[in-house]
C-alpha positions in Angstrom: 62.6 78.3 104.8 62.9 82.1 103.7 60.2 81.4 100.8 57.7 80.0 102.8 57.9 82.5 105.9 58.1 85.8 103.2 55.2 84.6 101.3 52.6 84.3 104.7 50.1 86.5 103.9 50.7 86.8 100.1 48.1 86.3 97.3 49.3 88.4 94.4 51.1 86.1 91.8 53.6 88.7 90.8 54.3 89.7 94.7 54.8 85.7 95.0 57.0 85.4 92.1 59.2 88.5 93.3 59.3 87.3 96.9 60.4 83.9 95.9 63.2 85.5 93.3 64.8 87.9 96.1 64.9 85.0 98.6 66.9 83.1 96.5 69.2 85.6 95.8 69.3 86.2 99.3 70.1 82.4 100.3 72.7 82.9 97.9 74.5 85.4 99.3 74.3 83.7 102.4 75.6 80.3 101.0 78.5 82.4 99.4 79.2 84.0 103.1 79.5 80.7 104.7 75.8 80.6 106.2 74.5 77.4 105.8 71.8 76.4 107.9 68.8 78.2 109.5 70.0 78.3 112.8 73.9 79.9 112.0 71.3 82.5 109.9 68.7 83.4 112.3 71.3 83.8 115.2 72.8 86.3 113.6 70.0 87.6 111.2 70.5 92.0 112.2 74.2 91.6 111.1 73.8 89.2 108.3 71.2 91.8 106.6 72.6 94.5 107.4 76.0 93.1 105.2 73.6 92.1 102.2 72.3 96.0 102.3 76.0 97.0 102.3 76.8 94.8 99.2 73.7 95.9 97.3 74.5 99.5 98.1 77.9 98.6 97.0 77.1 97.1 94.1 75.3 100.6 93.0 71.9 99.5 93.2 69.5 102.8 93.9 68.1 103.0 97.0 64.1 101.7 96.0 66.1 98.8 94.2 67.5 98.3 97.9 64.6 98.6 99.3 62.8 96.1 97.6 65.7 93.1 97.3 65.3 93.5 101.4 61.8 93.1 102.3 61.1 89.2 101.3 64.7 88.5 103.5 63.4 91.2 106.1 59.4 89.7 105.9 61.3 86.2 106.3 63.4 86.5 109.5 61.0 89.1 110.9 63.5 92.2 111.3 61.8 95.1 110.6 63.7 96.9 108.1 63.4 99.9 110.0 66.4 98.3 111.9 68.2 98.0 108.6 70.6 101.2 107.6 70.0 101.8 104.2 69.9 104.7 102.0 66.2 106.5 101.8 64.6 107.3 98.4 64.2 111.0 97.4 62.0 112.8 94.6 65.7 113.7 92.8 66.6 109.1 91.9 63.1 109.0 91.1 63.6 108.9 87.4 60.3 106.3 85.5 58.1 108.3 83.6 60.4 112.2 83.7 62.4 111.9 80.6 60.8 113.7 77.8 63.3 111.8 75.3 62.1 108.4 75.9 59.6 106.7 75.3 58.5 107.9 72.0 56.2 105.1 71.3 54.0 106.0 74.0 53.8 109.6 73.5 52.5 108.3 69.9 50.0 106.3 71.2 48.0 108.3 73.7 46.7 110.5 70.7 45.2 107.1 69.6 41.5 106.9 69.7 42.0 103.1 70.2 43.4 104.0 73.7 41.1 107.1 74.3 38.7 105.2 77.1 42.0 103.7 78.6 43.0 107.1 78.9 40.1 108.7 80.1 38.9 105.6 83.1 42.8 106.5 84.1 42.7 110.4 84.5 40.2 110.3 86.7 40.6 106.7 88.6 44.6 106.3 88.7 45.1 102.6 88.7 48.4 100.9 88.6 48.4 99.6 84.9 47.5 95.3 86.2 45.0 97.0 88.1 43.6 98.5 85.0 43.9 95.4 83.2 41.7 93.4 86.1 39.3 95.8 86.0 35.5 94.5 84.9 31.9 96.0 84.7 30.7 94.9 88.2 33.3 97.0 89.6 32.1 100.4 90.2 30.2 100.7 93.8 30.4 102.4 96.9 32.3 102.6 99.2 31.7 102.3 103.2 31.4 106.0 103.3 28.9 105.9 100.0 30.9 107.2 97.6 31.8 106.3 94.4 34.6 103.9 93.6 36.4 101.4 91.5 36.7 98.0 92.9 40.4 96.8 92.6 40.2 93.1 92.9 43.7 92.1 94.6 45.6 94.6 93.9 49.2 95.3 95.0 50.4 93.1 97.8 47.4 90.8 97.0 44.9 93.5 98.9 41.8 94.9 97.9 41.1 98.2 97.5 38.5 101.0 97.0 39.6 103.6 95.1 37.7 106.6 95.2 36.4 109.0 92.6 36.3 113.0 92.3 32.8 114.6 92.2 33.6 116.1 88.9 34.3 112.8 87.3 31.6 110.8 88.3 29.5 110.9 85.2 32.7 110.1 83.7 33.3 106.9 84.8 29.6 106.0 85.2 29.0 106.5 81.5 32.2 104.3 80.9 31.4 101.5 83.0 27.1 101.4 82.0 28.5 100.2 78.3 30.5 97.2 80.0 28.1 93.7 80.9 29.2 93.1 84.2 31.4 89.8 84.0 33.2 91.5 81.5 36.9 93.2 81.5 36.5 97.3 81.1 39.5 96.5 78.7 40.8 94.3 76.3 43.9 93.1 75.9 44.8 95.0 72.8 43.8 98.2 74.7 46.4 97.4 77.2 49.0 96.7 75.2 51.0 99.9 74.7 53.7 101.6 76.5 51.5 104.5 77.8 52.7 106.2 80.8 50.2 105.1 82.9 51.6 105.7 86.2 52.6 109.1 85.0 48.6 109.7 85.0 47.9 108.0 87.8 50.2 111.0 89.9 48.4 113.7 88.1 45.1 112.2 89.7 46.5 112.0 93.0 47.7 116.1 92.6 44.1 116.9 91.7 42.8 115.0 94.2 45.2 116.4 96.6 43.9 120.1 95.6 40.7 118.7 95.6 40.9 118.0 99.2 42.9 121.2 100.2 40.8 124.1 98.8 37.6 121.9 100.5 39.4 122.1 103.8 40.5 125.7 103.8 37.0 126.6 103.2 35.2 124.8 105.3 37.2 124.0 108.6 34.8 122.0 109.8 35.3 119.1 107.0 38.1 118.3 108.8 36.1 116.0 111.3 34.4 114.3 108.0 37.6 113.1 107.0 38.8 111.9 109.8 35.3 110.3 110.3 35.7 108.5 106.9 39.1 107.7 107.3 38.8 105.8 110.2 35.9 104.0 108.9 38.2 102.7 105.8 40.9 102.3 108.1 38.2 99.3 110.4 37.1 98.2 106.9 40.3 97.2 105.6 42.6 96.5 108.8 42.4 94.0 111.5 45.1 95.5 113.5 46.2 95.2 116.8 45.0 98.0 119.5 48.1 99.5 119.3 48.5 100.0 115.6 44.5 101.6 115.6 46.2 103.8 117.9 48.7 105.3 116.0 46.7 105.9 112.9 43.7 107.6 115.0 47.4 109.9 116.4 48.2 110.2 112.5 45.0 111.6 111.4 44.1 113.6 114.6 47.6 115.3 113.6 46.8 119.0 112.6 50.3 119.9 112.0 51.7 120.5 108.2 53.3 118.1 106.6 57.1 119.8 105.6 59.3 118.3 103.1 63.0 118.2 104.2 66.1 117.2 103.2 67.1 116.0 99.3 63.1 116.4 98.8 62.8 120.3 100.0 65.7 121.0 97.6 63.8 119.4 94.6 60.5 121.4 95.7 61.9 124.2 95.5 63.7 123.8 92.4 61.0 122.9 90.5 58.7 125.9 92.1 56.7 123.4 94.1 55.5 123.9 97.3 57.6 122.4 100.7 54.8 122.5 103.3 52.1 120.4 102.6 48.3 120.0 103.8 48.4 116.5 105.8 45.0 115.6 106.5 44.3 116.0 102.5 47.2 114.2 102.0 46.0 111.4 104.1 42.7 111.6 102.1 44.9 111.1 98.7 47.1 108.2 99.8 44.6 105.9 101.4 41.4 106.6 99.6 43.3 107.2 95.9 46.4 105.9 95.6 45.8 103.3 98.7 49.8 103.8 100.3 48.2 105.0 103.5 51.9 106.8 103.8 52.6 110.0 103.5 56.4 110.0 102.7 55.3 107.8 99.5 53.0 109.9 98.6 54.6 113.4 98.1 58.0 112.2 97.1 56.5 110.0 94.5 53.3 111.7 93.0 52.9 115.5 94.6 56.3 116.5 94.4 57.7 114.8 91.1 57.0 116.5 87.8 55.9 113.9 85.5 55.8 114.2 81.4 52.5 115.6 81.3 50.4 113.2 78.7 47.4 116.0 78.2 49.8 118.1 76.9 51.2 116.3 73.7 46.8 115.7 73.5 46.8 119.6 72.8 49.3 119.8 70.4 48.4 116.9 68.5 45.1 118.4 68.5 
């Protein structure tokens, strides 16, 4: 029962296979409890979650660990995990891709020149790395706005996306993608075999892009309505929302206040010298047309605000 109501909706294989994993262990928990049937579960499905967080948090898993073992059970018996008290992620347990004494096989292979295109479609596109590996030469187009894009082909969650590319690296990925027949992958398998840290690159797009979108809007106060123009037209393109949903993200991107960074996240700012207000409306324009979130909170704590192992940098001094 909880696999087949969690996975409405789903398409992605690996989403599927996750979904149907944390179910399980879900069921088990509940089997262990003394719940045994649907209805003793759904009757008291707020309390029985809410105990299954507490174990988890118990059991020392980190709080995006939490968060993820909980949405198929939460998808499943329709509680919105809002309702769920659980501990939030912040930029300082956010630890993939910071330590500069791991992964030493990667930092070896992205001075390759076997992985130098790999490298170069994602410094300026910022795919996550199955994305990447999906990727063929039919899929560079424009978007609903006309602008240049990568085609991501079910992505994560099973959704399509458009993601968009900079000005400045147009002619970069247009050369890239002219040498690839169209019903063929951009890359082959051996190319994506490596242990490059390619979500590392994919956060230094989304802080250009961010700057990108700032230094435009402090000059020109009047871009402002483009964006919200072009966001809204993404937003009818890729969402079949009820009225009152359309509603809230018209509110979110008519917002002109700044977007401030509080708590555990404010403390890690300014520790690492990083800024703690933020320009929304450009981040808007960097989660849902570049990293395709569409929320804010996941896009500062976990690609403006974290300090990633910069991967142009061991390019310099290898050079």
């Amino acid at each position: 029962m909880l696999c087949q109501k969690a996975l409405i909706g789903i398409t992605d294989n690996h989403t599927i296979t996750v979904y149907k994993r944390d179910c399980k262990n879900f069921a088990s928990y509940c089997r262990q409890n003394g719940i045994r049937t649907p209805s003793q579960l759904t009757d008291r499905k707020n309390e029985i979650l809410q105990k299954y967080e507490d174990s988890l948090e118990n059991a020392g898993y980190r709080p995006a660990t939490i968060h993820r073992y909980m949405s198929a059970p939460c998808k499943a018996l329709e509680v919105n995990m809002g309702q769920i008290n659980k501990p939030k992620r912040t930029a300082d347990m956010i630890t993939r891709g910071r330590d500069t004494e791991i992964n030493a096989q990667g930092k070896k292979e992205v001075t390759q020149e076997r992985f130098e295109r790999l490298i170069s479609v994602q410094k300026v596109v910022g795919l996550r790395r199955a994305e990447l590996a999906k990727l063929r030469g039919r899929d560079l187009r424009t978007d609903e706005s006309g602008y240049c894009c990568v085609y991501v082909h079910s992505g994560k969650g099973g959704k399509d996306q458009f993601q968009r590319i900079l000005p400045s690296d147009i002619e970069t990925i247009k050369k890239i993608f002219s040498e690839v027949p169209p019903d063929k992958r951009v890359f082959t398998k051996t190319e994506m075999n490596n242990k490059i840290n390619l979500h590392g690159l994919r956060a230094e797009q989304a802080q250009r892009a961010y700057c990108y979108y700032k230094e435009r809007l402090e000059a020109d106060p009047d871009y402002k309505y483009i964006c919200r123009k072009e966001l809204a037209l993404r937003y009818k393109a890729m969402h079949t929302a009820d009225r009152i949903t359309n509603q809230k993200f018209l509110a979110d991107i008519m917002n002109d206040k700044p977007y401030i960074l509080r708590g555990k996240n404010r403390e890690k700012a300014i520790t690492q010298g990083k800024p703690v207000v933020y320009n929304r409306l450009a981040m808007m324009m960097v989660s849902v047309f570049h990293l395709s979130h569409w929320r804010l909170d996941v896009t500062s704590v976990n690609y403006l605000l974290i300090n990633y192992i910069c991967l142009f940098d061991y390019l310099f001094i290898s050079s």
